[in-house]
C-alpha positions as CSV (number, residue, x, y, z in Angstrom):
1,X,8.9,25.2,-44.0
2,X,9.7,23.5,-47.2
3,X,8.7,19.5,-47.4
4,X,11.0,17.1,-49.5
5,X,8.4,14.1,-50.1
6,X,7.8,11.5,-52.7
7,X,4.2,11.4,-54.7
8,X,3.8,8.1,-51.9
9,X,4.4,10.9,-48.7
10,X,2.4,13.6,-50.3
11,X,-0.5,11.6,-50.2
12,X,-0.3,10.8,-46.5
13,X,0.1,14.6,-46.2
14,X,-2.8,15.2,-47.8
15,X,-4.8,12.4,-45.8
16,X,-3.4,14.1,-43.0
17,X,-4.6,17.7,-43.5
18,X,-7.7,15.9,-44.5
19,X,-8.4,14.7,-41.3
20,X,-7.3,17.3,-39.7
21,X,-9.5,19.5,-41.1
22,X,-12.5,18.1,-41.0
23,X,-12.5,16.1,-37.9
24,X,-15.1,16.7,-35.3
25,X,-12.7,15.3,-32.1
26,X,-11.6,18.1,-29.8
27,X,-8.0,19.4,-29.4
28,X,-6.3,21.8,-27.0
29,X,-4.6,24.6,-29.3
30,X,-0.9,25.5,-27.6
31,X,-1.3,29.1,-26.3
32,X,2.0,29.9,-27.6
33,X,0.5,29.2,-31.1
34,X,-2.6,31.4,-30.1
35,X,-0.8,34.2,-28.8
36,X,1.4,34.7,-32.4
37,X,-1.9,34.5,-34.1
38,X,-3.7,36.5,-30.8
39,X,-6.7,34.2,-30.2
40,X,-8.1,33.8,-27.0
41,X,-8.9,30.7,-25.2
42,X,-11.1,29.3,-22.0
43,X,-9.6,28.6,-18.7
44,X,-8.7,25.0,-17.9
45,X,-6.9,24.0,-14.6
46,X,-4.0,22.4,-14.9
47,X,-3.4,21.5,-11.1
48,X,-5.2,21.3,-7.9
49,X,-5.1,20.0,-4.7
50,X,-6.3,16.7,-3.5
51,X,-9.7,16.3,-2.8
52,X,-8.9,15.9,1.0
53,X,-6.1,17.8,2.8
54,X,-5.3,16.8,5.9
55,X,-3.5,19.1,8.3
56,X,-0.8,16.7,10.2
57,X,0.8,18.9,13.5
58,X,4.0,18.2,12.3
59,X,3.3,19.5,8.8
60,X,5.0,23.1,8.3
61,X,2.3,25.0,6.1
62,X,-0.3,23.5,3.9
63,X,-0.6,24.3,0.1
64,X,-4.2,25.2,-1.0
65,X,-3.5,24.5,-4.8
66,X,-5.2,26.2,-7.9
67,X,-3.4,26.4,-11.4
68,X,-4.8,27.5,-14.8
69,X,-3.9,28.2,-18.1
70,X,-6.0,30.6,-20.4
71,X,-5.6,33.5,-23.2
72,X,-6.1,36.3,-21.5
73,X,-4.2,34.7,-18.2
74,X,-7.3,33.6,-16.0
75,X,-7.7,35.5,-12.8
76,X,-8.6,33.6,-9.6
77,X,-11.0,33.1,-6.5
78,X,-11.9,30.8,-3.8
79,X,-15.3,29.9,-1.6
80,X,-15.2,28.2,1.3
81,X,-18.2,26.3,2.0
82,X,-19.6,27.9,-0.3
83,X,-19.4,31.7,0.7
84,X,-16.7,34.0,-1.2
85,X,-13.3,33.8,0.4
86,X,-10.4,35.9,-0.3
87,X,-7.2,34.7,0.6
88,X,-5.3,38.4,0.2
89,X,-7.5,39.7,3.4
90,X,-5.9,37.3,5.5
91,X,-2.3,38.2,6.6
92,X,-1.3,35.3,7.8
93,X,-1.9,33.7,4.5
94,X,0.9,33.1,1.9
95,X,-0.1,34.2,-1.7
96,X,2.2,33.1,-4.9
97,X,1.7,36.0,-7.7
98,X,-0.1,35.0,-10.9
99,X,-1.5,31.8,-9.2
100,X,-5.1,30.8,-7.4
101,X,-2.2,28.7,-5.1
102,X,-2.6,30.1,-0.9
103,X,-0.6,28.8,1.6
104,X,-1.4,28.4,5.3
105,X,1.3,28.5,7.9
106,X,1.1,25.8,10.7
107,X,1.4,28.1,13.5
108,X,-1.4,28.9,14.9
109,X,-4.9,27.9,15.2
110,X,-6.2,26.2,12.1
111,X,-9.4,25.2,12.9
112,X,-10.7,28.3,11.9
113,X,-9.4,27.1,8.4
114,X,-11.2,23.4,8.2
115,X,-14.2,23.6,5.1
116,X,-14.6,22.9,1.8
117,X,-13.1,24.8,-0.7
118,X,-13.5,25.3,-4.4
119,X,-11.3,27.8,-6.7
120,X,-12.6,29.6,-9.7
121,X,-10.3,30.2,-12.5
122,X,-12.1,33.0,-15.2
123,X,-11.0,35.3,-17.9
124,X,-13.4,37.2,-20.3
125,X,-14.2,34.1,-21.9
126,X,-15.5,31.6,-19.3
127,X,-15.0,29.8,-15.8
128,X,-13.1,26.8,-15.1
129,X,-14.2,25.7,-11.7
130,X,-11.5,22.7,-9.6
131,X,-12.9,19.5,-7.5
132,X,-14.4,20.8,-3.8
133,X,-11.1,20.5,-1.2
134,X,-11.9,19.6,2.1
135,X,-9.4,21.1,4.2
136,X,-9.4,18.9,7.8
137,X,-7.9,20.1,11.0
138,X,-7.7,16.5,13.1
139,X,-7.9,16.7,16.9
140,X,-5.6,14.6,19.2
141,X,-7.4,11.5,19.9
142,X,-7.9,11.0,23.6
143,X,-9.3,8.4,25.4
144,X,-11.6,9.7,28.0
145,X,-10.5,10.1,31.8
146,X,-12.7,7.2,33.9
147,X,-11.9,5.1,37.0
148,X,-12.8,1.6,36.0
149,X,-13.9,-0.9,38.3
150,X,-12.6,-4.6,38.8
151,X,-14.5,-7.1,36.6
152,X,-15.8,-9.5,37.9
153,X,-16.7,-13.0,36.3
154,X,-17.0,-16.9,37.0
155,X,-14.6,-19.4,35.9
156,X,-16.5,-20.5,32.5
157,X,-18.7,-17.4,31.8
158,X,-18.1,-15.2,29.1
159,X,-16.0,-12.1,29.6
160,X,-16.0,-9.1,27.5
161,X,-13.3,-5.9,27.7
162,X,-14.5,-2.9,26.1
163,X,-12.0,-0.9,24.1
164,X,-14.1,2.2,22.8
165,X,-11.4,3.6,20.9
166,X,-11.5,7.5,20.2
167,X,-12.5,8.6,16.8
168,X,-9.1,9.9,14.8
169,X,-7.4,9.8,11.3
170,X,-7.5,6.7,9.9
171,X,-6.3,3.6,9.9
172,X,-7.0,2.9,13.4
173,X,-4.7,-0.5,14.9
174,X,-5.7,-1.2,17.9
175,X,-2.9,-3.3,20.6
176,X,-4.4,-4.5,23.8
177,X,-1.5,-4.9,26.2
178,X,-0.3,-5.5,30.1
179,X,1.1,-2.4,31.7
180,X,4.5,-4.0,30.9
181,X,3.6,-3.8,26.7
182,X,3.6,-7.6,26.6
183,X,0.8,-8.4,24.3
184,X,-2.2,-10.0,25.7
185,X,-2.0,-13.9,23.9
186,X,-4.9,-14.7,21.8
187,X,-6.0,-18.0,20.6
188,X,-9.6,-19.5,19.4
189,X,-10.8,-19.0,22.9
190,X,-9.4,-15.2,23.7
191,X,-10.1,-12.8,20.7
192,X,-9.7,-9.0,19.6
193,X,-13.2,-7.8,17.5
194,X,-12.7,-5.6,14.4
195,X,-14.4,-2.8,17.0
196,X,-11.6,-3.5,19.3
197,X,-13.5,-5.4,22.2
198,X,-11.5,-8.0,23.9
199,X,-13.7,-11.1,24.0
200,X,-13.4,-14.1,25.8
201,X,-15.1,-17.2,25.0
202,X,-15.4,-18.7,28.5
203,X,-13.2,-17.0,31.0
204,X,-10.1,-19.3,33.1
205,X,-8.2,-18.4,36.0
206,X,-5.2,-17.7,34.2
207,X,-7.4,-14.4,33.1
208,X,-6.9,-12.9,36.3
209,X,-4.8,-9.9,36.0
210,X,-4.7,-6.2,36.7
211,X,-3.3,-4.7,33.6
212,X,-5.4,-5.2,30.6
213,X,-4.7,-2.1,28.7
214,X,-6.2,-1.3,25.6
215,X,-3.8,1.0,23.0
216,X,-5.0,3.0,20.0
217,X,-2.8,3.6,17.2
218,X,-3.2,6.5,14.6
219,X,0.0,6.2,12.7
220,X,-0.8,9.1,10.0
221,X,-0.6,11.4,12.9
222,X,2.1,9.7,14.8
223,X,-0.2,8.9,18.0
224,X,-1.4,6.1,19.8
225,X,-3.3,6.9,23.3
226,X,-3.7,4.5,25.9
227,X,-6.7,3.3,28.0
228,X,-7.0,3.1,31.4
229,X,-5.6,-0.6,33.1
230,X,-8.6,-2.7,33.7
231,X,-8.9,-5.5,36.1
232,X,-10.3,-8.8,35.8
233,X,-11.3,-11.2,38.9
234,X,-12.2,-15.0,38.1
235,X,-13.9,-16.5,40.6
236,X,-12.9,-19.9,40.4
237,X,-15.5,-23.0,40.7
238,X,-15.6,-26.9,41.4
239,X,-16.4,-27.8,37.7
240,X,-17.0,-25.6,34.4
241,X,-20.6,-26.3,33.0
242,X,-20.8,-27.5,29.3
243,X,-23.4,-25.1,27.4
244,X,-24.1,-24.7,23.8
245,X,-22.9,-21.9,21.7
246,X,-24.2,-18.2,21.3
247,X,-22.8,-15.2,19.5
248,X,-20.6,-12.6,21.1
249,X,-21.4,-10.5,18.2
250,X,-22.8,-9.7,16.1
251,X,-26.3,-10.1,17.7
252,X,-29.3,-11.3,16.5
253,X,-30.0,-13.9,13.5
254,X,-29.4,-11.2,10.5
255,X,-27.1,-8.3,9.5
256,X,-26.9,-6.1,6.2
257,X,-23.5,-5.1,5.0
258,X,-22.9,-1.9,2.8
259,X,-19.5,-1.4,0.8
260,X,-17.9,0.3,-1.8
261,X,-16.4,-1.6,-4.8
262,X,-12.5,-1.5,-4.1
263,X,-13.0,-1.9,-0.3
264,X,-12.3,-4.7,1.9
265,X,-15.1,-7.2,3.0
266,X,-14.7,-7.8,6.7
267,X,-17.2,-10.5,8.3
268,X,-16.4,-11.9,11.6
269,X,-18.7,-14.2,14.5
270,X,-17.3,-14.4,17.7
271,X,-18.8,-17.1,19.9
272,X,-19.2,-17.8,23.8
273,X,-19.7,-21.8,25.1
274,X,-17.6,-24.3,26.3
275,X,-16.3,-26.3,25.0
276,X,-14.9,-23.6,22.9
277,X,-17.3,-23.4,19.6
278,X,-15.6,-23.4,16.2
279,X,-16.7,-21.4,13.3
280,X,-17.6,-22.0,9.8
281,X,-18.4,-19.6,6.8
282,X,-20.5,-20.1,4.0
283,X,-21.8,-18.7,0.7
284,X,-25.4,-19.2,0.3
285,X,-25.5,-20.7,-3.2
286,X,-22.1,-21.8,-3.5
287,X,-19.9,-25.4,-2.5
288,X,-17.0,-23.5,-1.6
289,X,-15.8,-20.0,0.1
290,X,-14.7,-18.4,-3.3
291,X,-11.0,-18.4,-4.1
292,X,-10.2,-14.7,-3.0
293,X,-11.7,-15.1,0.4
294,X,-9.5,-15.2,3.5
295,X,-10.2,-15.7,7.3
296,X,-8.6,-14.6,9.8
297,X,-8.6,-14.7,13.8
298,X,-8.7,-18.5,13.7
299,X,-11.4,-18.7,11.3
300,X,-13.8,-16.1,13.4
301,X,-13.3,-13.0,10.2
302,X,-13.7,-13.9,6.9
303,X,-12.0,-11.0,4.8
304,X,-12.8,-10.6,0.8
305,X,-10.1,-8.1,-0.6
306,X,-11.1,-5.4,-3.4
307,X,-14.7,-6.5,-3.6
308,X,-16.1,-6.3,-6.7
309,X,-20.1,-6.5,-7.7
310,X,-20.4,-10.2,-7.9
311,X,-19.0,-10.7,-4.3
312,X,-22.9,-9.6,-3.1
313,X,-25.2,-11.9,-1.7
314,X,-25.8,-14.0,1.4
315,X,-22.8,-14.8,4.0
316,X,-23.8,-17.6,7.0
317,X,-20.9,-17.7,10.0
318,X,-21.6,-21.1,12.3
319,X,-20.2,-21.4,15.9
320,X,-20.8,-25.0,17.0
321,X,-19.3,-27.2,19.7
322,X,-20.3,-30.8,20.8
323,X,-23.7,-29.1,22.4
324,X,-25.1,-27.4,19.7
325,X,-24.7,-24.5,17.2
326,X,-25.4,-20.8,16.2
327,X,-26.0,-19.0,13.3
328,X,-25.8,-15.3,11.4
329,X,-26.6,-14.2,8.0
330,X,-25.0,-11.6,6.5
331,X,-26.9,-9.9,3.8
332,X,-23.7,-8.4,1.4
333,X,-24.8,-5.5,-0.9
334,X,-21.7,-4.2,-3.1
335,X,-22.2,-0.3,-4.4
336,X,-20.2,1.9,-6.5
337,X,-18.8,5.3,-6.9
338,X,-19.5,7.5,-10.3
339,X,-17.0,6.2,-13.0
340,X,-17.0,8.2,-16.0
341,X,-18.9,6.7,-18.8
342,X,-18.6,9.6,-21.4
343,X,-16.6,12.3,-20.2
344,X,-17.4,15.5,-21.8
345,X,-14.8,16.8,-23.8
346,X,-13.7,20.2,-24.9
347,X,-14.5,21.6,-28.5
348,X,-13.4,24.3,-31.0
349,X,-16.4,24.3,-33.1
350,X,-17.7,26.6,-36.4
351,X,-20.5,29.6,-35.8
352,X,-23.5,28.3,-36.7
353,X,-22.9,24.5,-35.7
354,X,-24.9,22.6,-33.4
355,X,-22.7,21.5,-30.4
356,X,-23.4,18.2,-28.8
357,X,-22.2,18.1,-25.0
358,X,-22.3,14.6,-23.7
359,X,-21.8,13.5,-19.9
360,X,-22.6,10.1,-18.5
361,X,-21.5,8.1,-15.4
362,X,-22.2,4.5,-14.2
363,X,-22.2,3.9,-10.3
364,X,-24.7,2.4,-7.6
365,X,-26.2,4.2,-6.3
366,X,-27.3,6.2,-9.7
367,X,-25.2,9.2,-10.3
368,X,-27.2,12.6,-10.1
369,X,-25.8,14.7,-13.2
370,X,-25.6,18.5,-12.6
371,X,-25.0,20.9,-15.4
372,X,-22.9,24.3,-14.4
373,X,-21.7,27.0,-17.4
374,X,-18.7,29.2,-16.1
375,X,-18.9,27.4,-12.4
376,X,-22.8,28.8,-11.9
377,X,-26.1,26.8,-12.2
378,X,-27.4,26.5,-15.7
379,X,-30.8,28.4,-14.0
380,X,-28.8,31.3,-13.5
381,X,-27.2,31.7,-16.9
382,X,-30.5,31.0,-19.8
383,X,-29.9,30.8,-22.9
384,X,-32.7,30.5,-25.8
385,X,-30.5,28.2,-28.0
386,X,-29.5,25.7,-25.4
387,X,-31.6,22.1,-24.4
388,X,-30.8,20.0,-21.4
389,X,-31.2,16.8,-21.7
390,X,-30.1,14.0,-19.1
391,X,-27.0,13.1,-20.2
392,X,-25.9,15.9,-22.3
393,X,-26.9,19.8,-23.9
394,X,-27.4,20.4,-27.1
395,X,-26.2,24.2,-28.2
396,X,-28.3,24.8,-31.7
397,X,-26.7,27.6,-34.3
398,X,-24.3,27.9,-31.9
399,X,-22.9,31.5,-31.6
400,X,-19.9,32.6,-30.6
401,X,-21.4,34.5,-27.3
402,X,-22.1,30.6,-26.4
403,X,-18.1,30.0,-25.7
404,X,-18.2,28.8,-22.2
405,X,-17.0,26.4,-19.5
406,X,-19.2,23.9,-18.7
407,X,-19.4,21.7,-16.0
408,X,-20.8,18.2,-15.5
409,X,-20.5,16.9,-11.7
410,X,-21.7,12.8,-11.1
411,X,-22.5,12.4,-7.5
412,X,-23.8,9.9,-5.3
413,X,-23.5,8.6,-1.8
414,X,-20.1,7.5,-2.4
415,X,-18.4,10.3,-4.2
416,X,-18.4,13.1,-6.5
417,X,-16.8,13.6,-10.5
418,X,-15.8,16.8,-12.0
419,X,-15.0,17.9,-15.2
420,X,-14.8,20.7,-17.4
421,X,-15.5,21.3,-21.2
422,X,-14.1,24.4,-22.7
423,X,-16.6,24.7,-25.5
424,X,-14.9,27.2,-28.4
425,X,-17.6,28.4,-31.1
426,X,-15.6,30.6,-33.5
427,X,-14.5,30.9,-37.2
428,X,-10.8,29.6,-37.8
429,X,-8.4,30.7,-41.1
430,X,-6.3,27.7,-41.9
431,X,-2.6,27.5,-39.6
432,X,-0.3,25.1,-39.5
433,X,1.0,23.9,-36.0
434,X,4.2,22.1,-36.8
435,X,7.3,23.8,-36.0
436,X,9.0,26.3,-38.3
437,X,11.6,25.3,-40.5
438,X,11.0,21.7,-39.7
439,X,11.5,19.4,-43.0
440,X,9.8,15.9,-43.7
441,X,11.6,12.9,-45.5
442,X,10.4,10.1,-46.8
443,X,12.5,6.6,-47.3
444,X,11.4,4.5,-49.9
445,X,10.4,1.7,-49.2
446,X,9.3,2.6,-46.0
447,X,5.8,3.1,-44.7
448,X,4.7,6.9,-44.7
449,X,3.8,6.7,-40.7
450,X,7.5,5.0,-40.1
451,X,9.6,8.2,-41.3
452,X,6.9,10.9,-41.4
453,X,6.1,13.8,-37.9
454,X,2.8,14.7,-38.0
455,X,1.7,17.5,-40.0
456,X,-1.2,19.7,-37.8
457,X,-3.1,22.0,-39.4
458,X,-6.7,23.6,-37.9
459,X,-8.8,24.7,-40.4
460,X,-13.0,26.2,-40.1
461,X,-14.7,25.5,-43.0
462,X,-16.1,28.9,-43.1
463,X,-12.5,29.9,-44.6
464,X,-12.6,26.7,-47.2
465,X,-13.5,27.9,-50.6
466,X,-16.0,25.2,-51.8
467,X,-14.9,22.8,-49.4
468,X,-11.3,22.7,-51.0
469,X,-8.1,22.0,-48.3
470,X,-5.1,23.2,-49.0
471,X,-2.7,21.9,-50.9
472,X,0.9,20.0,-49.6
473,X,3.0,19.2,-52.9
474,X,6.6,17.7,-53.2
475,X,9.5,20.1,-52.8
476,X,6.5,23.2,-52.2
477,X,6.8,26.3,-49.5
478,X,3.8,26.1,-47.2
């Protein structure tokens, strides 16, 4: 590769090798580069399935993906909840060669197949180890088969229609219906819960009817199931009685709420009375509902989108009418999944250096940290020159029998993070990266980084004589 450069470019070559040199940051060698000069490197995967695969009927097969890369090529296996499982003793199976990928076939039974997964990805050197897939096999919702009685209820009572939807693959809508599919009309008096109830602040004649029907909608698996038509009677009397306002639902004076940061705040208060009671929402400690809030069902669900940690605290709903009032406090408490605070990153690092491997993840509840080397627990795998701290190992005089994969999982209630560190400890010569025959220009009057492609060289100090780099000069064969 020969280099034209002006004294100017030379010396942003030189910074360059510099840095390159002697920098501590991590970087991923290309294997094609490692197999000319026949180095070995660590398994990483390079693609995976999600960490939920969900088996919809109408689904042909369902890939259980694993890739890697890795000098030699990694070989692979699989557990399923935790026991060994090998994917070549089942026929039925489809395999794809010189890949941890399996396929199964949607033609047949597959709950035999729902667990969690996880594939291991090894060569001599070390373990990469992917995320746990859950692999679920949804049933067919059903609602359950029942003979429902009339209902029976006075002109001015409250009335309450029990959906009970079946549990499914969510989101769940929920439609309640006549026989005819004419939506039921709802207005402040006549209401749909978030738990799919029909409620009825004070029941009228115009309620009677045979045909409520409750439906229950699971799009992602194309199916919505239909309950039983239930009757209502209203018995009809000489004059309504006025009475003050009590709650529907939720019961009692006090609630806690749990969420995840990210996830939609739903609130709601549905009243009974008559006159029919209107609803207010308040948040203790402030004037105002804050901007982002929104309600809904003629002010009876108050909905904050994306909560974040500041929308905790105390929430009051108040149902009044001309008779009285009724109150509920929600107590809000906004939690988090693990987010990656230091990430620990893969190194190539000298024989005889102490490596630093750092992990650290923010989240509420507190992360638990756990350390694996080469996808097993560090309790299995000792090794004299290696402390555990919380957050980070410490590998002292490292040697190159301490070349591993490790693994750093952050879990808590809400979810779990993996990652992988392919930690190299070897001696290096000197090898540039660059392409061959490539040739570097300089313009003057332009700035070094405007015209120049970056020179990449990887160097162990253990082949530097005294410390001194090589040398890029003007117009000289490297």
């Amino acid at each position: 590769m020969r280099l034209q450069t002006s004294p100017g470019l030379a010396a942003v070559l030189c910074l360059i090798v510099c840095m390159c040199a002697f920098s501590t940051a991590a970087f991923d060698i290309p294997l094609e580069v490692l197999g000319h000069v026949n180095i070995e490197q660590l398994p990483t995967i390079t693609d995976q399935s999600p960490s939920s695969l969900i088996a919809f009927p109408f689904d042909e097969s369902f890939p259980m993906m694993c890739e890697a890369k890795g000098n030699p090529e990694p070989e692979f296996r699989w557990t399923k909840n935790g026991q060994e499982f090998d994917p070549d003793l089942d026929p039925r199976l489809m395999k794809e060669e010189h890949s941890g990928t399996f396929v199964i076939p949607n033609n047949g039974n597959l709950t035999e197949y729902q667990g969690n997964y996880r594939c291991y990805a090894s060569n001599r050197l070390g373990t990469a180890i992917s995320k746990e897939i859950e692999f679920i096999v949804p049933h067919v919702p059903k609602f359950p088969k029942e003979t429902l009685d009339p209902v029976e209820v006075e002109e001015g009572q409250a009335l309450v229609l029990e959906c009970n939807p079946p549990q499914g693959i969510p989101p769940l809508q929920i439609y309640w219906m006549t026989i005819n599919l004419q939506h039921i009309e709802q207005d402040e008096r006549v209401s749909m819960g978030l738990n799919g109830d029909l409620y009825f602040s004070h029941a009228m004649e115009k309620d009677s009817r045979r045909d409520y029907c409750c439906f229950a909608a699971f799009p992602r698996i194309r199916t919505i199931v239909q309950k039983n038509a239930m009757s209502v009677i209203v018995k009809t009397t000489n004059a309504i009685l006025e009475r003050r306002p009590s709650l529907l639902t939720p019961s009692g004076d006090q609630s806690e709420t749990q969420l995840v940061k990210g996830e939609d705040l739903q609130l709601e208060c549905i009243a009974e009375g008559f006159p029919t009671p209107q609803v207010e929402w308040v948040k203790m400690g402030h004037r105002v509902l804050p901007s982002k809030v929104i309600q809904e069902n003629h002010k009876k669900q108050l909905i904050v989108p994306r909560v974040e940690l500041e929308d905790s605290g105390k929430y009051m709903c108040k149902a009044k009418n001309a008779l009285g009032e009724a109150v509920h406090y929600f107590m809000v408490t906004v939690e988090e999944p693990p987010e990656w605070v230091v990430e620990p990153e893969s190194q190539l690092s000298m024989i005889g250096s102490d490596v630093l491997i750092k992990c650290s993840a923010s989240g509420t509840p507190r992360p638990r940290i756990t350390w694996r080397v080469n996808g097993e627990p560090l309790q299995g795998s000792p090794a004299a020159n290696r402390k555990v701290f919380d957050d980070s190992i410490m590998l002292h005089n490292a040697k190159e029998s301490d070349s591993a994969v490790y693994q750093c999982e952050a879990s808590n209630t809400h979810g779990t993070l993996l990652s992988n560190a392919n930690i190299m400890v070897m001696n290096l010569a000197p090898m540039i990266l660059t392409k061959e025959g490539e040739e570097y220009t300089a313009v003057e009057g332009k700035r070094g980084d405007d015209a120049l492609q970056s020179v990449q060289l990887s160097s162990s100090h253990h082949h530097m004589e005294q410390g001194r780099l090589p040398r890029i000069r003007a117009g000289t064969e490297v």
